[in-house]
C-alpha positions in Angstrom: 0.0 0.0 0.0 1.0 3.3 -0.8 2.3 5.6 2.1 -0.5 7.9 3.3 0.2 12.2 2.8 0.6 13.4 6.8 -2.1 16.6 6.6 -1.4 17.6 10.3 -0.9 20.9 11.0 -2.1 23.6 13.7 -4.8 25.6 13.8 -3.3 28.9 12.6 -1.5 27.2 9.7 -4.7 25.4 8.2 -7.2 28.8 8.5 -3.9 31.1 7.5 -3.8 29.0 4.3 -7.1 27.4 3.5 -9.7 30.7 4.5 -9.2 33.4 2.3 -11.1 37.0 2.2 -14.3 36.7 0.4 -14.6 33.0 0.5 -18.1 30.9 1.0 -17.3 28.7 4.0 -19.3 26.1 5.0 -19.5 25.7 9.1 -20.0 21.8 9.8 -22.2 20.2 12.9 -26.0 20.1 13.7 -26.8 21.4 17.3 -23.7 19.8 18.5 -19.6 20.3 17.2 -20.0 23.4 16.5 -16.7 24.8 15.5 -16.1 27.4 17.8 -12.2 27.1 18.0 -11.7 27.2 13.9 -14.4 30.0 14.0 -11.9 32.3 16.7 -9.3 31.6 14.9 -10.6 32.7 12.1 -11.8 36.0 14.0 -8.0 36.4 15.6 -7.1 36.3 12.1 -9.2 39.3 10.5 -11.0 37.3 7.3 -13.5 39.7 6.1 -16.5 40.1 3.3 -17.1 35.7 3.9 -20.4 34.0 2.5 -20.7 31.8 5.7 -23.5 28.6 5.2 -24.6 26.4 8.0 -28.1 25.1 8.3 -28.6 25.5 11.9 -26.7 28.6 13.1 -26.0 28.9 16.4 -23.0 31.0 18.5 -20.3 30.5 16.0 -22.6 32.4 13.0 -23.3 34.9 16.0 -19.6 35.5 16.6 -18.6 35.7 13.2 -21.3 38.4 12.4 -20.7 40.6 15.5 -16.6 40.4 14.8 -17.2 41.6 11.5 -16.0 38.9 9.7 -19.8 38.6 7.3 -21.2 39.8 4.7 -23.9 37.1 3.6 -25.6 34.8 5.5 -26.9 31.2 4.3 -29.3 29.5 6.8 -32.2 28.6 8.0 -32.3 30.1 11.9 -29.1 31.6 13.8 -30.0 32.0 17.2 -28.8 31.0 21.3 -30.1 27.7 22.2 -31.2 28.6 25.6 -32.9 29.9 23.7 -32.4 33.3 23.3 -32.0 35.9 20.4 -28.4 35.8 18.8 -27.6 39.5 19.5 -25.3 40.5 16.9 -26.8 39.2 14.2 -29.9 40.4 15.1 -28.1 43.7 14.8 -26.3 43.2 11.5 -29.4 42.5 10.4 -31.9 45.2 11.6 -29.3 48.1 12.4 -26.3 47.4 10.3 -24.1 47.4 13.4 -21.0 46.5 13.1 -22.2 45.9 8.9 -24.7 45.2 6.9 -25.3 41.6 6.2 -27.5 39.9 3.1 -29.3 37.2 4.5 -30.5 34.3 2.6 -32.5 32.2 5.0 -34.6 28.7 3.7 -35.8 25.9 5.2 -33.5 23.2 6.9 -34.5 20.5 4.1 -34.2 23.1 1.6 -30.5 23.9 2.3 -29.3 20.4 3.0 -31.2 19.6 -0.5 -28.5 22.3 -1.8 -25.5 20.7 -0.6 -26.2 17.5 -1.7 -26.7 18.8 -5.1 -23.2 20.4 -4.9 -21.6 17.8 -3.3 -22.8 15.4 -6.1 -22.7 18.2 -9.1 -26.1 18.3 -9.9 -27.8 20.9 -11.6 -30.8 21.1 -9.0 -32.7 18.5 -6.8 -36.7 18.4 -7.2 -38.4 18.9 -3.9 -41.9 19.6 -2.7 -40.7 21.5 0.2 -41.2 25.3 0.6 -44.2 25.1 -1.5 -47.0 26.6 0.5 -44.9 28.3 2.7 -43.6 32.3 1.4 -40.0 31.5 2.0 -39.7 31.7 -1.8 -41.3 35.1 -1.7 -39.0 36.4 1.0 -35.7 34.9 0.1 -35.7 33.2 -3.1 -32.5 33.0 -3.5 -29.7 30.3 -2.4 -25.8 31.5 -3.3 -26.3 32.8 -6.7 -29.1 30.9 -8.0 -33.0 31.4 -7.7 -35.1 28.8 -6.6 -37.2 27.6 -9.5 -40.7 26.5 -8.9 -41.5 24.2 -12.0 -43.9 21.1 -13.2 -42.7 17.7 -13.6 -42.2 16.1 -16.9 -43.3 12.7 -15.5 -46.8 13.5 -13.3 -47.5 17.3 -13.7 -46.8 18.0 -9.9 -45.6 20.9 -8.6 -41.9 21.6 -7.3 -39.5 23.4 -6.2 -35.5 23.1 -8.4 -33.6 23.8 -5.5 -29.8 24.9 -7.1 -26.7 23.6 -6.1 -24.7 25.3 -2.9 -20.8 24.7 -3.4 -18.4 26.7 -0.6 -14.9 27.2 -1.3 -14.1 25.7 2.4 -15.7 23.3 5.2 -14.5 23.4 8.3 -15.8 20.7 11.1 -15.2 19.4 14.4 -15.4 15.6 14.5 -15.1 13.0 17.5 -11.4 11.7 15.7 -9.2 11.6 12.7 -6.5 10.0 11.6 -3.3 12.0 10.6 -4.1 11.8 6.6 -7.5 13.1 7.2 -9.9 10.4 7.2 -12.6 12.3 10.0 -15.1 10.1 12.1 -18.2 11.9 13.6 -21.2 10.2 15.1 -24.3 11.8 16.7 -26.6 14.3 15.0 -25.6 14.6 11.6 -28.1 16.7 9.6 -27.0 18.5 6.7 -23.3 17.8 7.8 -22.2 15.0 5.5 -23.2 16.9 2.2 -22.2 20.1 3.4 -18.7 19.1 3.7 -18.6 17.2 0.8 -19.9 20.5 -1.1 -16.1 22.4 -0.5 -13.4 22.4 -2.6 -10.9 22.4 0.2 -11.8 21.1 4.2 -10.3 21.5 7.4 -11.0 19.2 9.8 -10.5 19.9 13.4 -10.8 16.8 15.8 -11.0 15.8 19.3 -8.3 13.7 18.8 -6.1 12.2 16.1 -5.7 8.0 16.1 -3.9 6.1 14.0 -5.3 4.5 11.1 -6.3 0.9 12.1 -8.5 2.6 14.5 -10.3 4.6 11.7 -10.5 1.1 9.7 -12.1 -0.9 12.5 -15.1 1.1 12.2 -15.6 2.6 8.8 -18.9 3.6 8.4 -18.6 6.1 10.9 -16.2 7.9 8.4 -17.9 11.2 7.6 -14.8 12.5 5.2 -12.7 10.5 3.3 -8.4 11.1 3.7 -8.7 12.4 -0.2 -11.3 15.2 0.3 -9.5 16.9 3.1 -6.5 19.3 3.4 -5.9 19.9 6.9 -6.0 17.6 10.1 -5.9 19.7 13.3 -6.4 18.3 16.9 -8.2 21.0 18.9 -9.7 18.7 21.7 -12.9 21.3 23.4 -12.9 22.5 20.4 -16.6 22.9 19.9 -17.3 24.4 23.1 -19.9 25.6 24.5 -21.8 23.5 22.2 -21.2 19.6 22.5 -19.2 16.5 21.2 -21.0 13.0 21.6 -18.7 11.2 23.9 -16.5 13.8 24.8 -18.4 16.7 27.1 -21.8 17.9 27.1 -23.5 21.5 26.3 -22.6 24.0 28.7 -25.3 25.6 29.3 -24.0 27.9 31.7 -21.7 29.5 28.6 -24.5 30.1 26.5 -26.5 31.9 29.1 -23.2 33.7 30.1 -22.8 34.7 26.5 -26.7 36.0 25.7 -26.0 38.3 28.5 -22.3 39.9 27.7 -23.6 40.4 24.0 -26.9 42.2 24.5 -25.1 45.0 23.2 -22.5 45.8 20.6 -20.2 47.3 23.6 -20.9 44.1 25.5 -20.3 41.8 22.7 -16.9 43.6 21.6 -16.1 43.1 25.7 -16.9 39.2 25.2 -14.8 38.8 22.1 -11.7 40.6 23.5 -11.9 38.8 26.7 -12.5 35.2 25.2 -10.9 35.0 21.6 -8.9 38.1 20.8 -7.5 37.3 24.3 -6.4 33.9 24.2 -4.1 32.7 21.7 -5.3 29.6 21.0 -7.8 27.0 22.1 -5.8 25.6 25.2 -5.3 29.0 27.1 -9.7 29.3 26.1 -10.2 26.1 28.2 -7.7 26.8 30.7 -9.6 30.2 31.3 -12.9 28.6 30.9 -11.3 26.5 34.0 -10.5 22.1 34.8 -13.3 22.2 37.5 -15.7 23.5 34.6 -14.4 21.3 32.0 -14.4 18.6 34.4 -18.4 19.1 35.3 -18.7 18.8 31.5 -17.0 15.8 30.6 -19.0 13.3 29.2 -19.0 9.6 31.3 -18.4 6.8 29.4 -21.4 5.1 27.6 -20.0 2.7 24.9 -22.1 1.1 22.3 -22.2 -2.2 21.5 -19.2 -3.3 19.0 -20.1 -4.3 15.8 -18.4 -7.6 13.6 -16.8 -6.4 10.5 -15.6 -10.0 9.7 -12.8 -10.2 7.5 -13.7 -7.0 5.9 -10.0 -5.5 6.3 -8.3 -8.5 6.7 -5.6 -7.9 4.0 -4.8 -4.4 5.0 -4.0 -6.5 8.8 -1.9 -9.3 6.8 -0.2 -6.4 4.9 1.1 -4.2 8.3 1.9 -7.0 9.8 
């Protein structure tokens, strides 16, 4: 077997070279990994006038928005799970504050309909959804293409063509990874698979980074394959506050902390310099955020039951051996 490409790198290196100004970026995880510690970086490092997608927005849209970092939105809700308003986007939105920012909000099925067409280079995808609703009179529009209501050719029925949604770069945090790039998530998926697979170039930031037999013995928890990605990163907490299946629960407590701070644009500029223009990286984060926190959040272990692959991978075992 050929010698696997090592696509490890750190967390500055991969969004320094892989998210550029003006790019559509695609932000992975449904309710839970969340990429908060890609997304600070990303603030830390100034990326402006960004197309940012994610079907279910939650802080890290919200963060992104109020730093400045947005010009267009692509979703279908971005708000605190508490739940609360998300503050600054509410105020991009309504007031302009800190800038104006196009939104382009659909449905959930709607969007993850448009990644799966781009991931799999599809013209459209056919779908009865929206219809009846007056999301296509509000926001017709997904990207740079308007959503077509048509007839089909086989029974006369009424559609929607929902267009294609490609991003120039996915970034998501998954449970583990091996060091060429092969990512493993389980848990609440949603739109993530197709969304990922809808970039040109991915970042994947994992809990942690095991070696390859451990990625084979279970394959079809393998959300990315090694030859779609371009950057492995190990950024373990890396979704905080939201939560990784296995690893540490939603903290709550943050999310409440941050509808508070951000209420307004003073407060929110207070919360960014104190939690990411003020730590350097994702390990002084958690070691503010404090062990006896992280500790309260860690999740205990619940292990499902393993699964018999046969002799599935038996000649890759003969081979390192």
């Amino acid at each position: 077997m050929p010698e696997r490409p090592d696509k490890r790198m750190g967390l500055k290196e991969a969004v320094a070279r892989l998210v550029r100004d003006g790019d559509r970026v695609y932000l992975g995880g449904f309710i839970q990994q969340d990429p908060c510690a890609a997304v600070h970086e990303i603030i830390r490092q100034g990326k402006k006038d960004l197309t940012v997608s994610k079907a279910a927005g939650l802080l890290s849209m919200d963060l992104l928005i109020g730093a400045g970092c947005v010009k267009r939105a692509i979703t279908s809700y971005i708000w605190n799970p508490i739940p609360k308003p998300a503050h600054a986007f509410v105020r991009a939105v309504r007031q302009g504050i800190p800038r104006s920012v196009e939104l382009q909000e659909t449905s959930i099925l709607a969007l993850t309909l448009a990644y799966c067409a781009g991931a799999l280079g599809l013209p459209y995808i056919p779908a009865k959804t929206l219809l009846g609703s007056d999301m296509l009179r509000r926001s017709p529009r997904l990207g740079d293409n308007e959503i077509k209501v048509s007839k089909s050719p086989f029974t006369g029925e009424t559609c929607c063509l929902i267009p294609p949604l490609t991003h120039d770069v996915g970034i998501i945090q998954v449970q583990r990874a091996d060091p060429s790039g092969n990512a493993q998530a389980w848990g609440f998926a949603g739109d993530t698979k197709y969304g990922m697979l809808s970039c040109r170039r991915i970042i994947v930031c994992a809990e942690e980074i095991v070696p390859p037999r451990v990625i084979e013995k279970d394959p079809d928890r393998t959300l990315i394959p090694a030859f779609r990605t371009h950057a492995v990163v190990e950024v373990p907490w890396g979704a905080h506050p939201s939560y990784t299946m296995g690893y540490y629960d939603t903290d709550w407590q943050f999310f409440h902390f941050y509808e508070e701070q951000t209420r307004t644009h003073a407060g929110f500029r207070s919360f960014l310099e104190e939690w990411v223009l003020g730590t350097s990286d994702r390990k002084e984060y958690m070691e503010k955020l404090g062990e006896e926190r992280m500790e309260a959040l860690r999740a205990p272990p619940w292990r499902a039951e393993p699964v018999s692959y046969g002799g599935f991978l038996r000649h890759r075992w003969l081979e390192e051996s």
